[in-house]
N, C-alpha and C positions, 0 to 999 in steps of 0.2 A: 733800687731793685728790691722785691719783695723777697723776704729772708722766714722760714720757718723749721722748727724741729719736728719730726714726727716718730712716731713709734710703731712697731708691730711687732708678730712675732719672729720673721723675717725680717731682713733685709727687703727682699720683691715687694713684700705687703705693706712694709712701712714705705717704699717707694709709693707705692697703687695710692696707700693711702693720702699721701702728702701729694701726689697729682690731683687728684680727687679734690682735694682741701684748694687746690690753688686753682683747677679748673684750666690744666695746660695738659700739653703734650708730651712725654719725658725727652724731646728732642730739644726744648727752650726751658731744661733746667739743669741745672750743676748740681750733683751730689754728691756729700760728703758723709762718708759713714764713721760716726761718732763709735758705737756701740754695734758689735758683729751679732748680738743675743747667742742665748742659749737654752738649750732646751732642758737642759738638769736631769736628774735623775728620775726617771722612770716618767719623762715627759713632765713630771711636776714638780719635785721638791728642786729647790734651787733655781729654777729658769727664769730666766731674764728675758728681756724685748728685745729687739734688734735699735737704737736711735740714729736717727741721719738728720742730718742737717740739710737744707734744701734750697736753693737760690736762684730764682728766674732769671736768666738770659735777658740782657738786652734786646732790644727790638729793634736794629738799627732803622731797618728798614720804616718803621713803623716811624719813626723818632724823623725823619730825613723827611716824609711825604708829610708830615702832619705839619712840620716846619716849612714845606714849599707852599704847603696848599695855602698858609694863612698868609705868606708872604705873595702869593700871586693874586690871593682874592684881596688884599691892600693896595695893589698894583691895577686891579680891574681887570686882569689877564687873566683869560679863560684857557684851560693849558692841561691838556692828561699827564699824567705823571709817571712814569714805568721804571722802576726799580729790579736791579739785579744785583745780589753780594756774590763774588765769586774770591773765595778764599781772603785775601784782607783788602780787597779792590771793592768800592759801592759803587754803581755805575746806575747813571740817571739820565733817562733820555725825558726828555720836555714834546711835545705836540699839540699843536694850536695854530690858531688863524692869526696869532698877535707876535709871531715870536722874534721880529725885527727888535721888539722892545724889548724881551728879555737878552736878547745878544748883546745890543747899546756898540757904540763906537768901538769899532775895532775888539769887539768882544770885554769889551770892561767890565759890563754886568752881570752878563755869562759867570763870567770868573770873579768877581765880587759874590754872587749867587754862590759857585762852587764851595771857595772860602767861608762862609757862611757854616753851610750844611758840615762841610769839613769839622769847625768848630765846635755843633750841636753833637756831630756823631762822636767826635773825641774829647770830648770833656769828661775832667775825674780819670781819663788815662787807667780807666781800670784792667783794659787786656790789649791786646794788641792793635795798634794802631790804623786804624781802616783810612785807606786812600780815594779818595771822592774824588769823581769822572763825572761832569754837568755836561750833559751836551743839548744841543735840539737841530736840528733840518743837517744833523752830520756838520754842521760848522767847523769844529775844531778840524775835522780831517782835511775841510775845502782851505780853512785856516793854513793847516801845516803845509798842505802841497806848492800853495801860493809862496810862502816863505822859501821854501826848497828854489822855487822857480826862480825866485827875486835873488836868492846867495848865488845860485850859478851864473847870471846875469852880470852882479854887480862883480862877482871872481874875472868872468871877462875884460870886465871895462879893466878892473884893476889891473891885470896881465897885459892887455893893450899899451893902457894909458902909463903903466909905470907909476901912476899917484894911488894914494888909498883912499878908500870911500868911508863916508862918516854916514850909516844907516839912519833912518828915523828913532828917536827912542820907541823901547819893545819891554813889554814885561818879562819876567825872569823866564817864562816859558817859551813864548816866540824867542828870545836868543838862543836858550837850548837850540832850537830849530836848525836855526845859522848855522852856529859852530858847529853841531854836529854833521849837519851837509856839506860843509867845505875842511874839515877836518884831517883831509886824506887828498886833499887837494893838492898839489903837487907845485905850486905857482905860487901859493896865497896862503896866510893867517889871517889868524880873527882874534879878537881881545875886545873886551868891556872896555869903558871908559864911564863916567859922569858918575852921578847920584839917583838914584831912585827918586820919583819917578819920572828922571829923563836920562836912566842910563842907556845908552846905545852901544849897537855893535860897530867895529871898524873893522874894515877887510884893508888887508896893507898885502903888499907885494914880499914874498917870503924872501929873505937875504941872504946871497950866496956864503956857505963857508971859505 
């Protein structure tokens, strides 16, 4: 990030000024005032500048589409990109005629994509840690709702059958899913089992005290 000292007689002016020099907004920069100035005696003897120090803002947003865009035009996928920061959440919706190919099996590249971008936006951890949301044609939500469907399903069979059920392996976020959909469940627990990447959920029959 670009870093500069500027001076005026002010504080406002050395600000004016060092926007000026940097050719931004004073919304996309950090300032630090070095030196408060002053104006001395009779406006001249003794007066000093005001100095601040001045530091551009990341560009997450800038940093995240410039990283999809080279990564989709290497894929051959033609794809609009729409970016929203809402407090430390980056939220990235995908649009296009191809996007079977960025979701990939069971969303694996979606979420390899996500991670990615994740990466680029938090590297050097210089301020607070922004949380990257990859979506396209709403999958993740079609995603969650299916999982919900599937935990109450297999909480059934398990409450019937009296045996527990051993889920397909899920990444660490479709388990989220599970466990917290049958969490409050009254019949049934859930618990991880295996190693990455085929840990799976188990839905077991909850056991009387």
């Amino acid at each position: 990030m670009r870093t500069i000292e500027m001076t005026g007689k002010t504080v406002e002016e050395a600000i004016k000024n060092a926007l000026l020099d940097l050719n931004v907004t004073e919304d996309k920069v950090e300032v630090e005032v070095l030196e408060e100035g002053s104006k001395g005696i009779f406006k001249l003897l003794g007066a000093k500048p005001a100095r601040i120090r001045v530091k551009v803002k990341r560009d997450y947003i800038y940093e995240a589409k410039t990283f999809l865009r080279d990564v989709l035009n290497a894929m051959n996928v033609k794809a609009e990109i729409r970016i929203k920061e809402e407090k430390d959440v980056i939220n990235i919706a995908l649009t296009g005629p191809d996007m079977g190919i960025i979701i990939g099996y069971r969303g694996e590249t979606l979420d390899s994509l996500q991670y990615l971008v994740s990466l680029i936006i938090n590297k050097g951890h210089e301020g607070e840690y922004k949380r990257v949301i990859l979506d396209t044609e709403n999958y993740r939500f079609k995603r969650e709702e299916t999982l919900k469907r599937l935990a109450s399903k297999m909480a059934s069979r398990v409450k019937m059958s009296g045996k527990q059920v051993k889920l397909e392996p899920m990444n660490p976020y479709e388990r989220r899913v599970i466990h917290s959909a049958l969490q409050d469940n009254p019949y049934v627990v859930t618990y991880s089992e295996g190693d990455e990447p085929y840990r799976r959920v188990v839905v077991d029959l909850k056991k009387k005290a």
